[in-house]
N, C-alpha and C positions, 0 to 999 in steps of 0.2 A: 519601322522607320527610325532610324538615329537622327538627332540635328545637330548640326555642327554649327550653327549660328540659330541665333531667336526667329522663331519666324514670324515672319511679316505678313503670310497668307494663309491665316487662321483653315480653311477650307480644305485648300487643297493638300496643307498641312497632315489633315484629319484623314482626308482622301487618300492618300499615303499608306498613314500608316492602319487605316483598315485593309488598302490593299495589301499591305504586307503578314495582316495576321491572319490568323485560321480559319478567319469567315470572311474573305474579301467579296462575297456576294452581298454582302453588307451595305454595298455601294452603291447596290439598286433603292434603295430606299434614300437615297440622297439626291436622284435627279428628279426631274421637273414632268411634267405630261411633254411637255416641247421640245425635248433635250435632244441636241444632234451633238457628234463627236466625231474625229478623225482623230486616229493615233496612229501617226507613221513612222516605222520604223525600220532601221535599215536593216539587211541580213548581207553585207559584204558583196563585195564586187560590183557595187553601183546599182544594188538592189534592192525594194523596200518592197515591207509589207503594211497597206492601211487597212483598220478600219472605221468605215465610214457609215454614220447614219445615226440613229436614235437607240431606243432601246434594246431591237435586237441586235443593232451591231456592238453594242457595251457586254450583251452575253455573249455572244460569240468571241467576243475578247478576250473576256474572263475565261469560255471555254477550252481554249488553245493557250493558257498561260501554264508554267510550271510554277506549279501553287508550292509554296514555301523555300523556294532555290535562289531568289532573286529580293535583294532589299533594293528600297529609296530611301536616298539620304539626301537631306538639304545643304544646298552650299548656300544661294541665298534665295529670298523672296521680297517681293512685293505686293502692295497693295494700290490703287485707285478706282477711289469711287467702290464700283460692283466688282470689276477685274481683280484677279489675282494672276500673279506672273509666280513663277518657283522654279529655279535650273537649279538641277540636281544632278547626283550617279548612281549608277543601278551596280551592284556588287552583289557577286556569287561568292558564297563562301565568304565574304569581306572582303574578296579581292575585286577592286575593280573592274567593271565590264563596257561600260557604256556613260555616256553624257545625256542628258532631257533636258528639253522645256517644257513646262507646259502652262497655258494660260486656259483661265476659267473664270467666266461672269457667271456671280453667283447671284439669284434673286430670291431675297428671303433667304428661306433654310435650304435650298435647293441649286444645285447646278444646273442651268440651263443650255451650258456652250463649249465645250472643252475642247482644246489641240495639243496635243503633245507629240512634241520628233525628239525620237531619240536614236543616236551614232554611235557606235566605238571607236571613230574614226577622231575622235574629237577631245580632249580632256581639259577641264576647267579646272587646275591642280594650281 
């Protein structure tokens, strides 16, 4: 994960950039017993892929990712209270791909709630 600005959501910051190194299973060790997530994202033509649910749907995520092809980069983040907000771009090769959000209330040291859409229909440039 490169930052192109400070970030403001220490968390999902971190969350990042373990998913982008060589052990993004890493990330299991960072949610909660309660943790549910949706991660939708599109695949063109008006099409998305989520997943939805708790623990197993965050391996099943991580299982269908291409592991090392894909960065997160921060454009900017936020913080309140427990919430973290971060809209960023995903880049292959360094060449841009896609636009994210994603928000995440963190309790403790642990994520217990995350959403992220991400588009290539969309650029925050």
């Amino acid at each position: 994960m490169t930052e192109e600005s400070t970030a403001s959501a220490p968390f999902l910051t971190a969350w990042f950039e373990i998913l982008d190194s060589d052990e993004p299973n890493r990330i299991l060790d960072l949610i909660s017993d309660d943790f549910s997530l949706s991660i939708l994202f599109s695949t063109g033509d008006g099409e998305a892929t989520d997943f939805a649910g708790g623990r197993s749907a965050l391996v099943g995520y991580l299982e269908q990712r291409e592991r090392g092809t894909r960065t997160h980069h921060l454009l900017s983040a936020t913080t309140l209270c427990q919430d973290e907000l971060f809209l960023g771009e995903v880049r292959r090769g360094g060449v841009p791909e896609a636009s994210f959000v994603a928000a995440g209330r963190v309790e403790g040291k642990r994520l217990k709630r995350l959403l992220i859409g991400r588009s290539s229909e969309i650029r925050f440039d």
